[in-house]
N, C-alpha and C positions, 0 to 999 in steps of 0.2 A: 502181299505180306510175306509169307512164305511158298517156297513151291510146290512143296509136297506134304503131303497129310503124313508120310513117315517123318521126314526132319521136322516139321514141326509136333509130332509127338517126341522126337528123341530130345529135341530144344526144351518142350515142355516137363518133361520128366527129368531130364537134367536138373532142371529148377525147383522143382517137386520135391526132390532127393536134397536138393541143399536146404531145403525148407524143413524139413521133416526131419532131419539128420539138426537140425538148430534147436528143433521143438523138443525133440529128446535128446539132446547133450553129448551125440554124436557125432562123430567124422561121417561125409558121406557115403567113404566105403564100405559102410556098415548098415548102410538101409538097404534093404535086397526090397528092388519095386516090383518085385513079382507077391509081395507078405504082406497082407493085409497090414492095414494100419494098424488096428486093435493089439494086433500079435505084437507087434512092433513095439506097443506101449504107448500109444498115443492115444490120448483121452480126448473126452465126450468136447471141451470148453476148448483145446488146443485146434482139435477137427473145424471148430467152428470158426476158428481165428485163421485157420488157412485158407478158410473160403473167402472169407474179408479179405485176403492177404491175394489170393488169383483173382477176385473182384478188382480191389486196384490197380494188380498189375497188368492185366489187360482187358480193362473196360468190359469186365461181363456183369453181369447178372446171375450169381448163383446159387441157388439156391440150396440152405445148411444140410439138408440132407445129402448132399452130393457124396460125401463121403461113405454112405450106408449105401447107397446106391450103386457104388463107384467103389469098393473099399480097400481095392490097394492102387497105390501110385503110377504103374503102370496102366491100369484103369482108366484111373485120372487122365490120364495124359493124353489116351486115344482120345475118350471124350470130349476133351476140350480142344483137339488138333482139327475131330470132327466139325467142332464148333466155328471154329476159324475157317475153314472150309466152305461152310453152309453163309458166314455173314462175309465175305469176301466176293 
C-alpha cells in the first residue's frame, strides 16, 4: 500500500486536515494538527461523522471513541498509519 509508516501518516493527516478544516468552515491552513480537536471546535456528533468518514475511506473499523483516545489530528494519523502497517 504505502512504504513507509511516516508517508503514510503525512498522506493521512493531509486528509484529516482537509476533513476537519470542512467540518469547521475552514481553509486547511488553519487547522494546526498538533490542537486538539475539542480546541479546534469540533463537536461531540461531527468527531463521530469523521470516524464514519476514515471507516469508508479506507475500509477500517473504528471505533467512535477514536477521537478521545486519539484527540488531535496528528494523533490520528500515526494511529491509523500504524494500522495500515500492522494489516499489510
Amino acid at each position: 500500500m504505502f512504504s513507509s509508516t511516516t508517508h503514510t501518516s503525512n498522506t493521512v493527516q493531509d486528509w484529516l486536515v482537509e476533513r476537519v478544516a470542512d467540518y469547521l468552515g475552514r481553509s486547511p491552513h488553519q487547522v494546526d494538527p498538533a490542537t486538539p480537536l475539542a480546541e479546534l471546535g469540533m463537536d461531540s456528533v461531527s468527531a463521530v461523522s469523521l470516524c464514519g468518514e476514515i471507516e469508508d475511506r479506507w475500509s477500517l473499523e473504528i471505533d467512535p471513541t477514536l477521537v478521545f483516545d486519539y484527540p488531535t489530528v496528528a494523533a490520528i494519523a500515526t494511529y491509523l498509519a500504524d494500522e495500515f502497517v500492522l494489516a499489510a
